[in-house]
C-alpha positions as CSV (number, residue, x, y, z in Angstrom):
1,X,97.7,113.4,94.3
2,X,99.3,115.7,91.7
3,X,101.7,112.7,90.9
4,X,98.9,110.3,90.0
5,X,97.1,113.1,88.0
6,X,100.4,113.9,86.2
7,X,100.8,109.8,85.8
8,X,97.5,109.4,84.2
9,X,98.0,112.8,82.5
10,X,101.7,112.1,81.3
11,X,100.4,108.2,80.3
12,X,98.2,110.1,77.5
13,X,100.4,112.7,76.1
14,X,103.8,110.5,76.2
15,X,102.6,108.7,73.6
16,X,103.5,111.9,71.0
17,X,105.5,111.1,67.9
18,X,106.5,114.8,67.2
19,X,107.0,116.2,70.5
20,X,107.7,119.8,70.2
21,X,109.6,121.7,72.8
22,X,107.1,124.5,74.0
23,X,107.0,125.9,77.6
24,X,103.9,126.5,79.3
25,X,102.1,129.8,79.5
26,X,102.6,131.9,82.3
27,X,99.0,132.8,83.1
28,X,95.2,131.4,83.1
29,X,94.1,133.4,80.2
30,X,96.8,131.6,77.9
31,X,96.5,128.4,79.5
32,X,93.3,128.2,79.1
33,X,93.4,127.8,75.3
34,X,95.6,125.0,75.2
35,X,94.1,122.2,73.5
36,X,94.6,118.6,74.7
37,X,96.7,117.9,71.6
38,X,98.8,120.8,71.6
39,X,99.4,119.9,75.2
40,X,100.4,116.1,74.1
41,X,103.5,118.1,71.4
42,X,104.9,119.7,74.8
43,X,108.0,118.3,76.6
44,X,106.8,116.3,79.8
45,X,108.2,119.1,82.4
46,X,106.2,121.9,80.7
47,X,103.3,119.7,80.5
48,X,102.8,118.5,83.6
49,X,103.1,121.7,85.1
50,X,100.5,123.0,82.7
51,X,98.4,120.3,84.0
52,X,98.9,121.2,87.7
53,X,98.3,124.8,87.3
54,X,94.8,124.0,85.6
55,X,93.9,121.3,88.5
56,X,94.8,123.8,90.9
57,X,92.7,126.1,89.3
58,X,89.7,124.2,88.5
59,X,89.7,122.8,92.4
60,X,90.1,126.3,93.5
61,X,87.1,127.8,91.2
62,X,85.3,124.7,93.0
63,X,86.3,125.1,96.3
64,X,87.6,122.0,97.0
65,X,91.7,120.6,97.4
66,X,92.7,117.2,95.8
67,X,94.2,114.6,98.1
68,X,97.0,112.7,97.1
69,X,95.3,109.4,97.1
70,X,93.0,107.5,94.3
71,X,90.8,110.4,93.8
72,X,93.4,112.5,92.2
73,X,94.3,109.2,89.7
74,X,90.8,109.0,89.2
75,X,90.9,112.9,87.9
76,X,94.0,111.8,85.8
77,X,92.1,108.8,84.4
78,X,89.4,111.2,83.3
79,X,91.2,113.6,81.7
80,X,93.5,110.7,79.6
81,X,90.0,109.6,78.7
82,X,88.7,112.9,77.6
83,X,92.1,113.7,75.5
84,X,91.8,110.7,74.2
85,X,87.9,111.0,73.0
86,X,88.4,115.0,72.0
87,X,92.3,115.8,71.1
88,X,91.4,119.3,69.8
89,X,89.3,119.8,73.4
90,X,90.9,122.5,75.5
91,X,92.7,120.6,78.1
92,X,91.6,122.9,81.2
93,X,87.9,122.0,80.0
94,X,89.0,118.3,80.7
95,X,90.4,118.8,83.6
96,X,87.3,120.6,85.4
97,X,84.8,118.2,83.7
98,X,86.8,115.4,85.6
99,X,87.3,117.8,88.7
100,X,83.4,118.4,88.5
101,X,82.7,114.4,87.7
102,X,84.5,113.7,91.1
103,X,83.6,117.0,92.8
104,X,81.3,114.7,95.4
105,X,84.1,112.1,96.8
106,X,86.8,115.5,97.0
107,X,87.0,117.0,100.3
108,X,86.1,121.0,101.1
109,X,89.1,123.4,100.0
110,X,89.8,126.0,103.1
């Protein structure tokens, strides 16, 4: 699941010319401010556990866990899209607009 996120995820911001080594904040309140294009200048590691953290914490605020199947590559194909369309969108509003986009097909969290 996280793996295909991170794929689609990683697919989008790889593609960086001037990749800056930053490391990813520690809490939700800074997180939450990163932009999808200061996101994309992060080294891969730090990114893709940025992008974990706010998945987890999008499906969590939702109440509902993502699978490691298609649905979670689905998530990650939504958010690439979304960076894509809005680089100076903050990447944890990306992620939960694709968590809430696929919020029907995800199962109940505990």
């Amino acid at each position: 699941m996280i793996g295909k996120l991170l794929l689609g995820v990683g697919a989008l911001l790889a593609v960086s010319t001037a990749a800056q080594a930053q490391t990813a904040p520690l809490n939700f309140d800074q997180a939450a401010y990163i932009t999808c294009k200061q996101a994309h200048d992060m080294a891969p590691e730090p990114r893709k556990a940025l992008a974990v953290f706010l998945l987890n914490h999008s499906a969590r605020a939702h109440g509902v866990v993502i699978p490691e199947d298609e649905r979670s590559a689905q998530i990650g194909y939504l958010v690439r899209g979304g960076c894509t369309l809005a680089p100076d969108a903050y990447l944890f509003t990306v992620i939960d607009r694709a968590v809430l986009a696929e919020l029907s097909r995800l199962p109940k969290g505990k």
